[in-house]
C-alpha positions in Angstrom: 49.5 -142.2 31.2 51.1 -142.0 28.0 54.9 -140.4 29.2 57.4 -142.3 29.6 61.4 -141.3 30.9 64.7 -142.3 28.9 67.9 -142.3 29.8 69.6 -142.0 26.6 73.3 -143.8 27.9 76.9 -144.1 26.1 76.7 -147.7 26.6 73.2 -148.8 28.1 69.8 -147.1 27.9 66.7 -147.8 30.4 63.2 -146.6 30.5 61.0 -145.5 33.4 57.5 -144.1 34.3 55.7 -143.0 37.6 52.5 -144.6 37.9 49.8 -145.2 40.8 51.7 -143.9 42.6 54.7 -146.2 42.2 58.4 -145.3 40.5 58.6 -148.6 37.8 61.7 -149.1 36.0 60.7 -150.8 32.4 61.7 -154.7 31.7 62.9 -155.5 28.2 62.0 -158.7 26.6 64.8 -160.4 28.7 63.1 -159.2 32.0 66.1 -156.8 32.3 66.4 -153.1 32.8 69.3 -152.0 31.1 69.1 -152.2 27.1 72.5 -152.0 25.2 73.0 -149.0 23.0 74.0 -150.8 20.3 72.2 -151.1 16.7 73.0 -153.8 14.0 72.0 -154.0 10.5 71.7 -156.4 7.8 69.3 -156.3 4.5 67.9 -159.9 5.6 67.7 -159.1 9.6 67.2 -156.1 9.2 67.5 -153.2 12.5 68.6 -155.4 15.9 69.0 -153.4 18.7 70.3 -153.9 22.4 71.9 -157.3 23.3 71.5 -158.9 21.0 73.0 -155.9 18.8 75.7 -156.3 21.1 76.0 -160.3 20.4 77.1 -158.9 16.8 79.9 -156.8 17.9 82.2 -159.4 17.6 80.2 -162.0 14.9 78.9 -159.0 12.7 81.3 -156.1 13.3 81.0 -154.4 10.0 77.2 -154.0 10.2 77.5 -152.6 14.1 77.4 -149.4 16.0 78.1 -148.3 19.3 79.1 -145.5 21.5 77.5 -143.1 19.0 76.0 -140.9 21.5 79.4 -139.4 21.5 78.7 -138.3 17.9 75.8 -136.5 18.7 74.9 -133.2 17.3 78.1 -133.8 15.2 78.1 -134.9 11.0 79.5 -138.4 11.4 77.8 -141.1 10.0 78.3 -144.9 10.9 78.5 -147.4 8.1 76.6 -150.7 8.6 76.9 -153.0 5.7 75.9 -150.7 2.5 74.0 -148.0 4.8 75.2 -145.7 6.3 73.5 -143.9 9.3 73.9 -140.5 11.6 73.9 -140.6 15.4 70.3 -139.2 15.8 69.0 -142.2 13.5 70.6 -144.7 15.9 69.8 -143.5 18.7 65.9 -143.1 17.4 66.4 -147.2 16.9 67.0 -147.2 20.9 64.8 -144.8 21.7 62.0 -147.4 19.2 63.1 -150.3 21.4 62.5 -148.7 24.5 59.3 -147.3 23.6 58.3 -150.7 22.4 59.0 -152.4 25.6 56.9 -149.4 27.3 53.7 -150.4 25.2 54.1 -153.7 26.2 54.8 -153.7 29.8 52.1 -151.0 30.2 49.7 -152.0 27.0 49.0 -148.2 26.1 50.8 -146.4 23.5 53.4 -144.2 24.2 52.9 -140.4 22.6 55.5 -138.7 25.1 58.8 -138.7 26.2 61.1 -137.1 29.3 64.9 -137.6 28.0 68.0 -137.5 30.2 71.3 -135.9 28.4 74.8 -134.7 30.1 74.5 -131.5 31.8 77.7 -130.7 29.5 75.9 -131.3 26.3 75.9 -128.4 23.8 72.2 -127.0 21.9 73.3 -129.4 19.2 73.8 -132.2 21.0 70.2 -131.6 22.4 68.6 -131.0 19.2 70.4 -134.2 17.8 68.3 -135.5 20.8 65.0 -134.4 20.5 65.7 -135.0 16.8 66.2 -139.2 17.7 63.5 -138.9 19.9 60.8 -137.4 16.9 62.1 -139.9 14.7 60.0 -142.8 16.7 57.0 -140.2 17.0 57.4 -139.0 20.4 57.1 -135.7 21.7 59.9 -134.6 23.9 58.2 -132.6 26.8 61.4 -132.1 28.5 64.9 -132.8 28.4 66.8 -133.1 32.2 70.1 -132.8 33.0 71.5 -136.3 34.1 73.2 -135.4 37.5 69.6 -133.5 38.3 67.4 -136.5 37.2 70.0 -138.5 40.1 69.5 -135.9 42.5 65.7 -135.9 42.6 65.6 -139.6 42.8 68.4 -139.4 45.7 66.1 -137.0 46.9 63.1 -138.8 46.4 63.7 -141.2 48.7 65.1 -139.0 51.6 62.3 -136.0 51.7 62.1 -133.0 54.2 65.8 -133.3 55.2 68.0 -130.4 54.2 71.3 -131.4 52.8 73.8 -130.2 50.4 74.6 -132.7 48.2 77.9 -133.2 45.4 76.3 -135.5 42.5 79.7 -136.7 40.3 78.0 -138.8 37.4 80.0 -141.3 35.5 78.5 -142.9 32.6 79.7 -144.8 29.8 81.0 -141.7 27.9 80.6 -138.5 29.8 81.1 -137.5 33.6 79.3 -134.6 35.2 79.2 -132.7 38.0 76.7 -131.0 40.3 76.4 -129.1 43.6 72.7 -128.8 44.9 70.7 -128.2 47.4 67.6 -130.2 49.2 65.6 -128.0 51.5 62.4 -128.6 52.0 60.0 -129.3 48.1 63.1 -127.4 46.7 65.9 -129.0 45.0 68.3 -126.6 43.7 71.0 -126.6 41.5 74.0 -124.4 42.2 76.7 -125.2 40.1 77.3 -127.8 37.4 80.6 -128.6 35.3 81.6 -131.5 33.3 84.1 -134.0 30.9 81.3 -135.0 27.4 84.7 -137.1 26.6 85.9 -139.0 30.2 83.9 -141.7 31.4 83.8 -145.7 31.2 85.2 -146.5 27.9 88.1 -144.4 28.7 89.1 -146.7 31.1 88.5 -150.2 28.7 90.7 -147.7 26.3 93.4 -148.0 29.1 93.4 -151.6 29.4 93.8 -152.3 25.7 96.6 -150.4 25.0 98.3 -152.1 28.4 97.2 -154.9 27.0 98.9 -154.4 23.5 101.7 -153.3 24.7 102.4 -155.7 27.6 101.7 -158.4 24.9 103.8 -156.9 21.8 100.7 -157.3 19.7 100.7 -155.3 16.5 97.3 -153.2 15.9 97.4 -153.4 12.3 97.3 -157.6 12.5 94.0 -157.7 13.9 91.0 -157.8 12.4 88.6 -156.1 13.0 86.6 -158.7 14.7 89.5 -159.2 16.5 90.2 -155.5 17.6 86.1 -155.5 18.7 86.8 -159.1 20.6 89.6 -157.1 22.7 87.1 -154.1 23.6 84.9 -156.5 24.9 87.4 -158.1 27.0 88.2 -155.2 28.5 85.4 -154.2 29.6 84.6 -157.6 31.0 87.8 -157.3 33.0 86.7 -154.1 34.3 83.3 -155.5 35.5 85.3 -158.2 37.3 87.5 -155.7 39.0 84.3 -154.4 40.9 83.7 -157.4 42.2 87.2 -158.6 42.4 90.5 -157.4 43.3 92.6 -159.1 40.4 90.8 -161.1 36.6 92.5 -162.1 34.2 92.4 -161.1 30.5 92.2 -163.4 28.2 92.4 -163.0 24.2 93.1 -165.6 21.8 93.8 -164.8 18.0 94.2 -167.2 14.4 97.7 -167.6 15.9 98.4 -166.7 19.2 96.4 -166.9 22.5 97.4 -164.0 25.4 96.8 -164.0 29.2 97.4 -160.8 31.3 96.5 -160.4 35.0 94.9 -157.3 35.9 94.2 -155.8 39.8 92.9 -153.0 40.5 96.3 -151.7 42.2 97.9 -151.9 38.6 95.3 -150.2 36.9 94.3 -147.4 39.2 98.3 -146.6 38.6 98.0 -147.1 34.8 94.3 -144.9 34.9 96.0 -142.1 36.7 96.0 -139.2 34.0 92.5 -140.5 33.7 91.9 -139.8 37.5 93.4 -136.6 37.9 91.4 -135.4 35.0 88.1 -135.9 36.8 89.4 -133.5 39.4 89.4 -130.5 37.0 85.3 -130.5 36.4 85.3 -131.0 40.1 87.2 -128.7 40.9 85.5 -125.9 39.1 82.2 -126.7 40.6 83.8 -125.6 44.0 84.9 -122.7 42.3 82.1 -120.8 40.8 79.9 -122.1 43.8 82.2 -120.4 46.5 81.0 -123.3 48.6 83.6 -125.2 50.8 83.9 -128.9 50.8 83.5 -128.8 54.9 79.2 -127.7 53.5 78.8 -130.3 52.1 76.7 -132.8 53.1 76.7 -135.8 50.9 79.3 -136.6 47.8 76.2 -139.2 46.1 78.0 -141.5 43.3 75.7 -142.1 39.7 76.8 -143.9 36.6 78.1 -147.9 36.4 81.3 -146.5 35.9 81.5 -145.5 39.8 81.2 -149.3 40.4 84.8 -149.6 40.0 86.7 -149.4 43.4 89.6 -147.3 41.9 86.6 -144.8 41.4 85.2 -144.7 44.5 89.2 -144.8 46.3 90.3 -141.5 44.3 87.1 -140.1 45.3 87.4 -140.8 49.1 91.0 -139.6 48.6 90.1 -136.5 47.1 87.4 -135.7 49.9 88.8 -138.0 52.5 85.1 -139.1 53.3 83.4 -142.4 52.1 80.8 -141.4 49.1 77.4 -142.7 48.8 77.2 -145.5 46.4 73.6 -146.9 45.3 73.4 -150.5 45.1 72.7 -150.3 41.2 74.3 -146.7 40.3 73.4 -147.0 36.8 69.8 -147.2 37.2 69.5 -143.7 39.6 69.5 -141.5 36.4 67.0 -143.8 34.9 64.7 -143.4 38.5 64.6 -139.4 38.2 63.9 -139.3 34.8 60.3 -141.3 36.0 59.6 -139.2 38.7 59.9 -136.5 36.4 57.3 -138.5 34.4 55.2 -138.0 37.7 55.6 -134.6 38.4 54.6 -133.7 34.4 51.5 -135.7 34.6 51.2 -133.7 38.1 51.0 -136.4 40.3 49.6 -135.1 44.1 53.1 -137.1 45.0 54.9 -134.4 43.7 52.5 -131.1 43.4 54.9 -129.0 45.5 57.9 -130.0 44.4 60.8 -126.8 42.8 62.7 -127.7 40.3 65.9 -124.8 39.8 68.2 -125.5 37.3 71.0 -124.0 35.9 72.9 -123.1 32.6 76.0 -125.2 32.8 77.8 -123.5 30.6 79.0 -119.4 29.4 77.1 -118.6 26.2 78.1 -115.4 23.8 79.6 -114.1 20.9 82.9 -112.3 19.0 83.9 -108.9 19.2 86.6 -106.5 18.2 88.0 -105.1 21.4 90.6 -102.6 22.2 93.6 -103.4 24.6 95.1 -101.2 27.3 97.3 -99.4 24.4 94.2 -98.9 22.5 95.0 -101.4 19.9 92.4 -103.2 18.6 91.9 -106.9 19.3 89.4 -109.1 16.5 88.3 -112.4 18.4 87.4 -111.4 21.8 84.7 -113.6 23.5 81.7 -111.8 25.3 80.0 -113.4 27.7 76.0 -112.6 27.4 74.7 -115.7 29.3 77.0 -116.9 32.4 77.5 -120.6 33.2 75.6 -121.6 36.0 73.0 -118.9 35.8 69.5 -120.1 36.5 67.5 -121.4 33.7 64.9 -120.4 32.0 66.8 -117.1 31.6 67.2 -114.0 29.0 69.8 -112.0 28.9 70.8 -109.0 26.4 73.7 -107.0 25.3 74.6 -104.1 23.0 77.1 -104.1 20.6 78.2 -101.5 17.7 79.8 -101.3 14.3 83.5 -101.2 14.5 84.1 -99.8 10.8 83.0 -96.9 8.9 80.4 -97.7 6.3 79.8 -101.3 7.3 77.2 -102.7 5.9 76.8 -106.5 7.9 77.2 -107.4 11.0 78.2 -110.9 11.8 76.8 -112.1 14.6 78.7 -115.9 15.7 77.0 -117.5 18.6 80.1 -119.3 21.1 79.9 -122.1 24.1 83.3 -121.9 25.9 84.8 -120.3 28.9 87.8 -119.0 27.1 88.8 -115.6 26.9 89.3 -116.1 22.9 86.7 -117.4 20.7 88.8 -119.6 19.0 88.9 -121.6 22.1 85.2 -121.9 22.1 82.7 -124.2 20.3 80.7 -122.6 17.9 77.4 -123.1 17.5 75.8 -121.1 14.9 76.0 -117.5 13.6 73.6 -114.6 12.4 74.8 -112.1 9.2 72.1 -109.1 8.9 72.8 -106.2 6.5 72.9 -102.6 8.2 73.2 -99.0 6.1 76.3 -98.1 5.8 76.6 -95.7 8.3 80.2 -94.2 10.7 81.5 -96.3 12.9 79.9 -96.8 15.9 76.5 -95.0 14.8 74.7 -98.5 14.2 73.4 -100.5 17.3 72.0 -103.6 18.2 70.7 -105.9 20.7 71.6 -109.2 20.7 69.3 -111.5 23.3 70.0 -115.3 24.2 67.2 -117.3 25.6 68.2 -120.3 27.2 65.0 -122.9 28.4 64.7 -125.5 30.6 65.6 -127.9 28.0 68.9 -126.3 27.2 67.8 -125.0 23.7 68.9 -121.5 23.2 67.3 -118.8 21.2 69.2 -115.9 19.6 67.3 -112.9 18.5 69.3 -109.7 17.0 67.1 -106.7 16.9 67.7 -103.1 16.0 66.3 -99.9 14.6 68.8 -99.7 11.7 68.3 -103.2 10.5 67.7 -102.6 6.6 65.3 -105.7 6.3 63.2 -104.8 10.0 62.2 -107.6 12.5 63.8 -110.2 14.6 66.2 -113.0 13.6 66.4 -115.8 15.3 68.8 -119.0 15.1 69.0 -122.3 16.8 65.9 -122.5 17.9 64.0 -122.3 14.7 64.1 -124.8 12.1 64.6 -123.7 7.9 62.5 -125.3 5.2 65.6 -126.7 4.1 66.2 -128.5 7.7 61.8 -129.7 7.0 62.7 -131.5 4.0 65.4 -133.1 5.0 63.6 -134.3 8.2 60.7 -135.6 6.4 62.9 -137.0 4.2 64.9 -139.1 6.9 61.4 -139.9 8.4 60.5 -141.8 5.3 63.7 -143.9 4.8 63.2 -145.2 8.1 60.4 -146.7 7.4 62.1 -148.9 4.9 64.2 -150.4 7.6 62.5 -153.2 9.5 62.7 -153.4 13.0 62.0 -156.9 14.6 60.3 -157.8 17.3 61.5 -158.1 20.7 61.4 -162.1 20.6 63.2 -162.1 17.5 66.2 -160.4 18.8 66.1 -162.5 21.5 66.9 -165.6 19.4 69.3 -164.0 17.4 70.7 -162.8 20.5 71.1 -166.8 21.1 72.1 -167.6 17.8 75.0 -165.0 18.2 76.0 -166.1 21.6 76.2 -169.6 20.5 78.3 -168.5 17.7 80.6 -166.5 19.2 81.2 -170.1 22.2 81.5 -172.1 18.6 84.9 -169.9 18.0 86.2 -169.7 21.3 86.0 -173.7 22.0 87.8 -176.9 20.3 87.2 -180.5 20.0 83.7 -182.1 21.1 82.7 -179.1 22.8 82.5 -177.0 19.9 81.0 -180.1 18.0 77.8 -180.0 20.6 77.6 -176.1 20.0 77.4 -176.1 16.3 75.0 -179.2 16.2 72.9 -176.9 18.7 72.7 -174.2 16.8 71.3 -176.0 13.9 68.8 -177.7 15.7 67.8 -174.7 17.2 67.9 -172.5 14.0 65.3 -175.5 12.5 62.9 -175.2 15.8 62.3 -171.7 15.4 61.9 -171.4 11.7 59.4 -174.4 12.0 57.5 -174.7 15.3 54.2 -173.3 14.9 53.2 -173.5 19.0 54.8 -171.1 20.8 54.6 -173.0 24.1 56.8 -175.0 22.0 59.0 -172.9 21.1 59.5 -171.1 23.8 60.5 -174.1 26.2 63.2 -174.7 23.3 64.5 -171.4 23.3 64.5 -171.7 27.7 66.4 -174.9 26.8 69.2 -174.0 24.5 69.6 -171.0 26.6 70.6 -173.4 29.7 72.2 -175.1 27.2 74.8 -172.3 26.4 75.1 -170.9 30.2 76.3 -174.9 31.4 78.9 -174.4 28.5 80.1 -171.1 30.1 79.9 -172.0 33.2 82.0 -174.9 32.5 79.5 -177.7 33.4 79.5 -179.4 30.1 
């Protein structure tokens, strides 16, 4: 066994694996399963990942990033310190971590890789992915869908029964949803739609601007430790809320100190135009399905954003049925993407399974087109590959020159569902030269090849293509794009990346910091005395039986502060 599954999150990442016949979800050095996506950099630290990346959110904000899956596929690049990186690099720095933990907790290496990505995510979004994943050395076998990695673990665990089930998948950053089917070894996707922008963080967005403007506090006096401090908060208060029905939030400044109570009656009416817009996805599942609500079996909730009650109360609302919540939502994607791992390395537990997926989204191009008053229209969108067609598919179309003697043809290649193109995403684009020749007298074919990956392939082909043969985009990778890849390759290398038990005492180190700020008097004295002391063990103590009782005790150390018992 050398495959391992990802799920590649917003805000948290896990690994997985199928092996002897067991589904294993893959401990970090902290013995947990979910792993921040966070990164940190310093020249003298170097790359820290996970939490104890997350530790320097608030101590080392500069030299931070987070939430970069959001960038993917895109030309943003995150400054940390005096680098500067792209979202593909980062997220190679998770997918590193991960794979480290893997090696350890299965002592093999790790040549292969099943990744889970939004079933909204565009072809270069999944390149950017595939890209992160190379980085580390893997091979990407597969990339699945998120809400279809759920559904195969949802039903994994419920075989032979036939059911049609609703999966709505709320992560840290995107929501998705599917309609499938369950019958018999067959899981079927019929329908999938989706938000790449709604999804936790929207909601800790929410809560700091109530927070602001409840408070009167003025955004551009924070710092931007300060303005990192708040996020944090806010999403602690909106863990609380799914445990409790009212928290406090609590944010203290150089000069002032703030305290808010927050329930969960105030802020599902403060999230509502965040609420309504999950029904439109939702909505348009039901739609292209033609499937009524009264088939459906099961609406199955995913994501640790469906944790919060106001989640699964608008939800209930909507279907006026109680949804099926897992006991630890955020882990479900992370449990299909390892049975996936079983049925590659075609495990006898899974040899009849069926895998149909779909395309979630309507792939084509521009045209000129001519109006009922025979006017003609530049602009128009045509459709070649429908959303929710089943994948792997090919589709062609035929299109002519519009204009006498034209001598290219440009061929854009559009995601969208709008009627006009300029409501669409562009993805890429194709110019071949043509003899100039009437209008209308020069054809061609334009084919899109969409995989089970989601990686589409255009080809434009034609008889009266001056230079003859097939041209291809998106799917095929220019010398230019080789060097710069092999370039990137090469930097990394310059970046160290520490071990797993080094983060985990800088993770300490951070943690006590950050209790040294928010405490006064002798309290604060005990913390920074601590930290020294412990800062001197671990730089000298060559046992590490030693060491590691010293590191067990200044971690009780800092959880009796927290807990208030010191």
């Amino acid at each position: 066994m050398s495959i391992i599954g990802i799920d590649l999150g917003t805000t948290n990442s896990m690994a997985s694996v199928y092996i002897d016949n067991e589904l294993l979800l893959i401990p970090n050095v902290y013995g947990e399963y979910i792993t921040p996506s966070v990164v940190s950099y310093s020249e003298n630290k170097g790359i820290i990942t996970g939490k104890a990346a997350k530790q320097l959110i608030t101590t080392n904000p500069e030299k931070t990033a987070f939430s970069f899956k959001k960038a993917m596929g895109t030309d943003r690049r995150f400054t940390l310190g005096n680098e500067s990186f792209d979202s593909s690099t980062l997220a190679s720095f998770i997918i590193t971590s991960l794979k480290n933990d893997a090696e350890i907790f299965l002592n093999k290496d790790i040549k292969e890789v099943i990744i889970s990505v939004p079933a909204y995510f565009n072809d270069k979004q999944r390149k950017s992915t595939i890209n992160a994943a190379e980085m580390t050395g893997l091979k990407v076998l597969k990339l699945i869908n998120e809400p279809t990695a759920a559904a195969i673990a949802y039903g994994f665990y419920q075989p032979n029964e036939e059911k049609r089930i609703l999966v709505l998948d709320i992560g840290g950053g995107t929501f998705d949803v599917s309609l499938m089917e369950i019958y018999k070894n067959t899981l079927e996707v019929i329908a999938i739609a989706g938000d790449n922008f709604l999804g936790g963080e929207d909601f800790d967005n929410i809560l700091i601007d109530y927070f602001i403007n409840e408070n009167n506090i003025k955004c551009e006096n924070l710092s931007f430790a300060e303005s990192n401090e708040l996020r944090i908060i806010a999403e602690k208060c909106k863990i609380n809320l799914s445990k409790n029905d009212s928290t406090n939030m609590i944010f203290n400044t150089t000069n002032n100190k703030y305290n808010l109570e927050i329930t969960n009656n105030l802020l599902s009416k403060i999230s509502l135009d965040l609420l309504l817009k999950m029904k439109v996805p939702i909505l348009k599942v039901f739609n292209d399905s033609k499937i009524n609500l009264n088939d459906i079996n099961d609406i199955v909730l995913v994501g640790g954003t469906t944790n919060m009650p106001i989640i699964k109360d608008f939800i209930r609302n909507i279907f006026d049925r109680n949804p099926i919540s897992f006991k630890n939502p955020d882990e479900i994607v992370a449990m299909g993407v390892g049975i996936c791992t079983g049925i590659e390395e075609k495990n006898e537990v899974f040899n009849d399974i069926v895998l149909i997926d779909v395309c979630p989204f309507t792939l084509g191009t521009d045209i000129s087109d001519e109006d009922s008053n025979g006017i003609t229209k530049d602009g128009i969108f045509s459709p070649i590959i429908k959303r929710n067609t089943i994948i792997p598919c090919s589709e062609t179309e035929s299109y002519d020159t519009t204009k006498d003697n034209q001598e290219e043809i440009y061929v854009p290649i559009y995601q969208g569902e709008s009627k006009f193109v300029k409501d669409n995403f562009l993805l890429g684009e194709i110019v071949i030269n043509v003899p100039p020749k009437p209008n209308g007298e020069v054809t061609i074919d334009v084919k899109f090849t969409y995989n089970y990956n989601g990686i589409l392939d255009v080809e434009v082909i034609s008889e009266e293509l001056i230079k003859k043969g097939t041209f291809t985009i998106l799917n095929t990778i220019s010398d230019q794009d080789i060097d710069k890849y092999k370039k990137t390759i090469e930097k990394l290398k310059k970046y160290k990346i520490n071990s797993k038990y080094y983060e985990r005492n800088i993770n300490l180190i951070e943690r006590a910091k950050r209790i040294y700020e928010e405490t006064t008097g002798n309290i604060r004295y005990l913390v920074g005395e601590s930290i020294d002391k412990f800062e001197d063990s671990i730089e000298n103590l060559k046992s590490y039986d030693k060491l590691r009782l010293e590191i067990k005790n200044f971690e009780e150390f800092l959880n009796n502060i927290e807990l208030g018992e010191l």
